[in-house]
C-alpha positions as CSV (number, residue, x, y, z in Angstrom):
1,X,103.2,16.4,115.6
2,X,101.6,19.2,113.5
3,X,102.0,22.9,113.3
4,X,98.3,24.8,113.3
5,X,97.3,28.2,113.0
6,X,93.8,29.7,113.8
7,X,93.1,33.2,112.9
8,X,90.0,34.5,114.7
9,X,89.4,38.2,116.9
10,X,87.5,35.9,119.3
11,X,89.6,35.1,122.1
12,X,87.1,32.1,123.6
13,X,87.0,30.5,120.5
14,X,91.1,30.3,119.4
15,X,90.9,28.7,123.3
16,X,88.5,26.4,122.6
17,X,90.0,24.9,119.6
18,X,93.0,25.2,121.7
19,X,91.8,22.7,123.6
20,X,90.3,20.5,121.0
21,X,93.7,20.4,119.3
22,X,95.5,20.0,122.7
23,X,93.3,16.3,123.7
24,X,93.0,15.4,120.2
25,X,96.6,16.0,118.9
26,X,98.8,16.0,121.4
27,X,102.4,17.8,120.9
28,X,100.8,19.8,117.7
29,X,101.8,23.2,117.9
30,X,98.8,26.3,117.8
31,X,99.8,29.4,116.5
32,X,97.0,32.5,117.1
33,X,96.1,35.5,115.3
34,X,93.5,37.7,115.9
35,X,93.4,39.5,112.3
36,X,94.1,39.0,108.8
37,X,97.5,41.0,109.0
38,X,98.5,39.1,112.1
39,X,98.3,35.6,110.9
40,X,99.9,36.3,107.4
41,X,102.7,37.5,109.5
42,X,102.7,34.1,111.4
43,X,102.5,32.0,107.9
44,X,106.1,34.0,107.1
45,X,107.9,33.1,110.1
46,X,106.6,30.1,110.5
47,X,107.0,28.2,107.5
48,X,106.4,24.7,108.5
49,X,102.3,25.8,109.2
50,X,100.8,22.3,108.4
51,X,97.3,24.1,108.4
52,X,95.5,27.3,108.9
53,X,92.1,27.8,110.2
54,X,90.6,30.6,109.0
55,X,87.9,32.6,110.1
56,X,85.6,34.5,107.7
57,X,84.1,37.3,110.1
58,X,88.3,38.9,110.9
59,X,88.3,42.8,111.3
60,X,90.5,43.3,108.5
61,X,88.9,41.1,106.1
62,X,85.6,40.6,104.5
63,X,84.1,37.4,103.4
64,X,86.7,35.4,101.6
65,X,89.1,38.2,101.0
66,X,90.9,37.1,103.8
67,X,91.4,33.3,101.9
68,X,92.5,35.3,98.7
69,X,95.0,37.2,100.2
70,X,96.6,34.0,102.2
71,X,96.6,31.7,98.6
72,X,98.1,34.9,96.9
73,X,101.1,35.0,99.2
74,X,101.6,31.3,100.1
75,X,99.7,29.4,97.7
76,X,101.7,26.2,99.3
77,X,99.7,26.9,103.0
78,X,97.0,24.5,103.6
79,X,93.6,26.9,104.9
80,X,90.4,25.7,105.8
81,X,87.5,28.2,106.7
82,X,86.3,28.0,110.1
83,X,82.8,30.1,110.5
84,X,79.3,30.5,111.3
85,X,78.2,31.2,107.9
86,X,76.2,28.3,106.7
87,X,75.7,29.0,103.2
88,X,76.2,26.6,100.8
89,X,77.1,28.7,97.9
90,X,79.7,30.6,100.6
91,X,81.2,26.6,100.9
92,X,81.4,25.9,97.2
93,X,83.2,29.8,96.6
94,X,85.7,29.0,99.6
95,X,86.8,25.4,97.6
96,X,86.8,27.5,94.3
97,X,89.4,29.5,96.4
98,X,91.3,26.8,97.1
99,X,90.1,25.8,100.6
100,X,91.1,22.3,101.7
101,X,87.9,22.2,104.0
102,X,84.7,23.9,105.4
103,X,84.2,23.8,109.3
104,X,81.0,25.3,111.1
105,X,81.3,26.8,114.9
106,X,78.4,25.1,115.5
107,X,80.5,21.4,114.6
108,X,80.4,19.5,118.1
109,X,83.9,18.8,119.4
110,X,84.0,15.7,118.5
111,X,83.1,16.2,115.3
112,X,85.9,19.4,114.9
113,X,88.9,16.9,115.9
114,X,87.4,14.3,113.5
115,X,87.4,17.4,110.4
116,X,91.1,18.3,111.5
117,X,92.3,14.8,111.4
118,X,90.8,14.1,108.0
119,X,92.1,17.7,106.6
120,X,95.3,17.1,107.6
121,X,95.5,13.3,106.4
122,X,95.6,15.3,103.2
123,X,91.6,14.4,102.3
124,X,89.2,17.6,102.0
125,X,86.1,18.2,104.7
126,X,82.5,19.3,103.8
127,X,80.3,19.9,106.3
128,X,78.3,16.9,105.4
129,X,74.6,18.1,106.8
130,X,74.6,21.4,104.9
131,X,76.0,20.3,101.9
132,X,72.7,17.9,101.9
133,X,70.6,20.1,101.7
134,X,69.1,21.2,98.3
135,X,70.0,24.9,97.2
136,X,67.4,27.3,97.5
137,X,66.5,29.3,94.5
138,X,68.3,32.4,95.8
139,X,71.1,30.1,95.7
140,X,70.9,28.0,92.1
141,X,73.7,27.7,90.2
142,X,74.2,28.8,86.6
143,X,72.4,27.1,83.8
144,X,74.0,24.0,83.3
145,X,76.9,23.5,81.6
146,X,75.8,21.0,78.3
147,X,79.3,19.4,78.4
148,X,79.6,18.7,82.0
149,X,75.9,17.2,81.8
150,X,77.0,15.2,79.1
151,X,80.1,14.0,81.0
152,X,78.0,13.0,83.8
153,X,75.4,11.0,81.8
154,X,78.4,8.8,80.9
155,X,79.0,7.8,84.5
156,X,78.0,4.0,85.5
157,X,74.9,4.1,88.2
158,X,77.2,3.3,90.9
159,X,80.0,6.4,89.6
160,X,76.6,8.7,89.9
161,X,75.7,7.4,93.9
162,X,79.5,8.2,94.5
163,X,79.7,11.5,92.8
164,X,76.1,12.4,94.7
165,X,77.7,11.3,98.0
166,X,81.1,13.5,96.9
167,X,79.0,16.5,96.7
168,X,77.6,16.1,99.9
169,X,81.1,15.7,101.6
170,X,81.2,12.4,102.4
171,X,84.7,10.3,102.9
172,X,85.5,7.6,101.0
173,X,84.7,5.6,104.0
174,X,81.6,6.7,104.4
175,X,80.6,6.1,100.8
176,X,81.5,2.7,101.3
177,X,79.7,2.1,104.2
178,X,76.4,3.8,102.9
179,X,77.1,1.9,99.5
180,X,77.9,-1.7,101.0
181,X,81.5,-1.7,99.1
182,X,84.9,-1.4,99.4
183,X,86.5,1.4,100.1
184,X,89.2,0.3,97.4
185,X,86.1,0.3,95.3
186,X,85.4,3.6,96.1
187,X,88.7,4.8,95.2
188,X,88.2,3.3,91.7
189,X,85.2,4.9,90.9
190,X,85.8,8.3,92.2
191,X,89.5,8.1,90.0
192,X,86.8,6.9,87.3
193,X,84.4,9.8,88.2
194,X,88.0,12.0,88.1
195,X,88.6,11.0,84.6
196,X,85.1,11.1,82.8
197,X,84.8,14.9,84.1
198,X,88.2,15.8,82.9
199,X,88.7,17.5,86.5
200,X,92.1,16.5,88.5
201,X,90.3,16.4,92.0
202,X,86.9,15.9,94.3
203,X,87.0,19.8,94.6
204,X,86.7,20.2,90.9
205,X,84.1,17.6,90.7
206,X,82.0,18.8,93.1
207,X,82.1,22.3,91.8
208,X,81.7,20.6,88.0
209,X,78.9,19.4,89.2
210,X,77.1,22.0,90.6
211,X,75.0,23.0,88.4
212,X,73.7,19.6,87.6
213,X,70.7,17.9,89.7
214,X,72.5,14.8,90.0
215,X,69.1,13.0,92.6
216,X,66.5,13.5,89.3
217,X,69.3,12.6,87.3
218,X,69.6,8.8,89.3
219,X,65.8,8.6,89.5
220,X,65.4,8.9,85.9
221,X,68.0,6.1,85.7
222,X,65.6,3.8,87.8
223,X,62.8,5.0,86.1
224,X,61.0,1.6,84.0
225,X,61.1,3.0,80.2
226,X,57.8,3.5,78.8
């Protein structure tokens, strides 16, 4: 069915999403590497890779060097980061990478297969609770970016609640359910969303909007004029 590849040194974990894959996806193929070297070795001879999972703590990689090196030589290969690190501005620097998708270890199993599934229907995966929480200030982003503020005060109400629900990693079916709308609906305002920002996907939008507060944005919306 699918062709996956998960690069981590720890041998218990490549088993146990092993298993994940094997009762979730039957006849997918995993391919393992335990370093950096080992599984862009793997990506060469195996060309039809549908997706690689890629751990950010490998021995011969630090941080996201490891996702650099893999877009450099097959900027074509799929790779989402699998890893402990919870940081939020570690998440938004992976999609700036190029990452399709963010996966924590601590994702219960259920949860993991249901990530996969949606990565590799082609739609990108947040990890929805961190991506909730506000940054600290260690973490802010930039001063914001006039245009993009601009760009965002031209969105409709609803646009705003679906961009605020983008950032936050939340599937178009979700947005609809939390929403009380279609999820054809949703499409149109996130291609709506799309256009107003001048960005070609919900990785650029969510990165666009960064470094605006999008929740005091919507409450100043509801706020009676004086």
């Amino acid at each position: 069915m699918y062709t996956l590849m998960v690069a981590d040194d720890h041998p218990l974990f490549r088993e146990a999403i092993g298993a994940v894959i094997a009762s979730g996806l039957p006849d997918s193929l995993l391919l393992e590497a335990d370093s950096l070297e080992g599984a862009l070795l793997k990506a060469e001879e195996h060309e039809e890779v549908d997706l690689v999972l890629l751990d950010l703590g490998l021995p011969d990689a630090e941080g996201l060097s490891g996702l650099r090196q893999i877009r450099e030589r097959r900027p074509d290969l799929p790779v989402a980061i699998i890893s402990a690190d919870q940081d939020r501005r570690t998440i938004l620097d992976a999609l700036d990478l190029g990452a399709v998708g963010y996966i924590t270890k601590s994702t219960p199993r259920p949860d993991l297969l249901a990530a996969l599934t949606r990565i590799l229907e082609g739609q990108l995966y947040l990890p929805p609770d961190i991506m909730r929480r506000p940054p600290s200030e260690a973490q802010r982003t930039p001063p914001v970016d006039e245009d993009i503020r601009r760009r965002i005060s031209e969105l409709t109400g609803k646009q705003l609640e679906v961009l605020i629900r983008l950032t936050h990693g939340a599937s178009n079916k979700v947005i609809a359910r939390e929403l009380d709308i279609a999820e054809t609906t949703v499409k149109t305002h996130v291609s709506a969303i799309l256009r107003k920002l001048g960005v070609t996907g919900r990785v650029q939008a969510i990165l666009a909007a960064g470094s605006v507060d999008l929740d005091a944005l919507l409450t100043e919306r509801h706020e009676p004029s004086r």
